[in-house]
N, C-alpha and C positions, 0 to 999 in steps of 0.2 A: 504494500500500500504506500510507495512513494507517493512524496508529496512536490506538485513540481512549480519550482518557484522562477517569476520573470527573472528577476534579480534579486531583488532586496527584498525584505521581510521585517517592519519594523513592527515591534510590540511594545515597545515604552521609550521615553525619551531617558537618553541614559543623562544627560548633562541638566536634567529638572533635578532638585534637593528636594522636593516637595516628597512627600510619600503619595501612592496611590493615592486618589480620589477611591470612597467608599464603595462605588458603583467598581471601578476597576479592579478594587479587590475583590470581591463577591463575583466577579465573572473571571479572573482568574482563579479562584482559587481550587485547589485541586488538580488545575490542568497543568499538560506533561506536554514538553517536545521530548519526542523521542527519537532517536537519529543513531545510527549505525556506526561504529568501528569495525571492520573486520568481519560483517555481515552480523556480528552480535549487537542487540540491541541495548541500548541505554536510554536512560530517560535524567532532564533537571528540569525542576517545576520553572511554570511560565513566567512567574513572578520574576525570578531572579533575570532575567532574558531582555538586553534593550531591542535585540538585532539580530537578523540572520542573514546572511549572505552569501556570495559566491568567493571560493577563494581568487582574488585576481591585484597584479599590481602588488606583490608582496616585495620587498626592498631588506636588502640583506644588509648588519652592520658590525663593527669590527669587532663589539663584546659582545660574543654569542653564548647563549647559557644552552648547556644539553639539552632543555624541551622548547626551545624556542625554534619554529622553521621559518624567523621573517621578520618583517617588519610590517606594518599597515598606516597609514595616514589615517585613522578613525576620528572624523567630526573634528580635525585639527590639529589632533593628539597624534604623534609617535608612537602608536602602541605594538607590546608582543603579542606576535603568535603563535600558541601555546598547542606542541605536538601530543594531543589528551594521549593517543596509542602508547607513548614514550614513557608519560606520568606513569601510565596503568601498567607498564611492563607486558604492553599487545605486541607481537610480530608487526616488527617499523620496516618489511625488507624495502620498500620507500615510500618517499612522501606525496606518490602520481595517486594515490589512492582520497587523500585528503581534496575534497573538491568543495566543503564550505567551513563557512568559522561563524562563530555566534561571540556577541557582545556581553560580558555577564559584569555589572556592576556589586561591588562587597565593600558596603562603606561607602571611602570616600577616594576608591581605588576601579579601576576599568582594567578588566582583559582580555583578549579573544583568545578563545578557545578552535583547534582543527578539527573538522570530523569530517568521516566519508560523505555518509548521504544524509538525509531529513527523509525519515522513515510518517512518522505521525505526529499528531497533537490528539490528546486525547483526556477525558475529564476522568479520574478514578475518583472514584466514593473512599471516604475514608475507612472504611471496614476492609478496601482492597488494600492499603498499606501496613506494611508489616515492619518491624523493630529489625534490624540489622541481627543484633543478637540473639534474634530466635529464630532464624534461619540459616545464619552461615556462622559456621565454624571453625573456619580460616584465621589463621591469624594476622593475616594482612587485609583489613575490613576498613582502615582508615581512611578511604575514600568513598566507600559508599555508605551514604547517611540512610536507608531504607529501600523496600522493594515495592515494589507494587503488580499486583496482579490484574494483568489482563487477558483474559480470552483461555486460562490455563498456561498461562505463561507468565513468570519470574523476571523483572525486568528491575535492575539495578539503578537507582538515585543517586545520585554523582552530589559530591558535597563538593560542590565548588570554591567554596572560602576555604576550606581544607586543602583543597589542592594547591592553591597557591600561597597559606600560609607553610606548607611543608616544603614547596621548591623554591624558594624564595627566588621569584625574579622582578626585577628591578618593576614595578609598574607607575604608570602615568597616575599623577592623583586626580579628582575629578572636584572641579572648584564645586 
């Protein structure tokens, strides 16, 4: 069930401090982009999400950190772009596979994130989310914050402030 986008996909303005409007939380809430690495599915709520886009125009510079594949001009900003496959320890054998990036604001910090494809959006009921800890066992769980179930299927919640409090790369702050 790809979802196929002209180009750009904006779902909030990442550069407003304001929080949500009432109405905008209540019609997000709950809902999922779910988008592919590696043909496995992942999901991070809509909330967190300013942008989605096409990878293109990415600009390479001379301090490169291990999960960065780029540079992007986002809205002004110099921002990185952050390899998720590299973070999550996926099969990187390269980076032709990454063909969009999503905008994820945490605070008062912006990053884009890589991924293959934009699989779906989708609304789970909270009785479809499930605690990390009562389903995986693993002991490297530190990136995904919960599961959620759709259709019979397990689909892993990316904690994105997580991610980028653990690889610390240098990011753009957002006035």
């Amino acid at each position: 069930m790809d979802i196929a986008l002209s180009s750009v996909f904006f779902i909030k303005n990442c550069n407003d401090n304001d929080k949500m409007n009432e109405f905008e939380n209540q019609y997000n809430e709950n809902k999922y982009l779910c988008f592919l690495l590696n043909n496995d599915q992942y999901a991070i709520p809509i909330s967190e999400i300013c942008e989605v886009n096409r990878i293109a125009n990415l600009f390479q510079t001379q301090s490169f950190h291990q999960y960065v594949i780029g540079m992007i001009n986002f809205h002004g900003k110099t921002t990185p772009v952050i390899h998720l496959k590299k973070v999550l320890k996926l099969d990187t054998v390269s980076n032709e596979s990454l063909k969009m990036w999503f905008a994820y604001k945490s605070d008062d910090r912006i990053a884009c994130f890589a991924f293959d494809h934009l699989y779906s959006i989708f609304h789970a009921p909270v009785e479809s989310i499930d605690d990390v800890s009562e389903i995986m066992s693993m002991p490297d769980k530190r990136f995904i914050h919960a599961y959620v179930r759709i259709n019979h299927r397990l689909i892993p919640v990316l904690n994105l402030n997580q991610i980028i409090n653990q690889i610390n790369v240098n990011l753009p702050k957002n006035p």
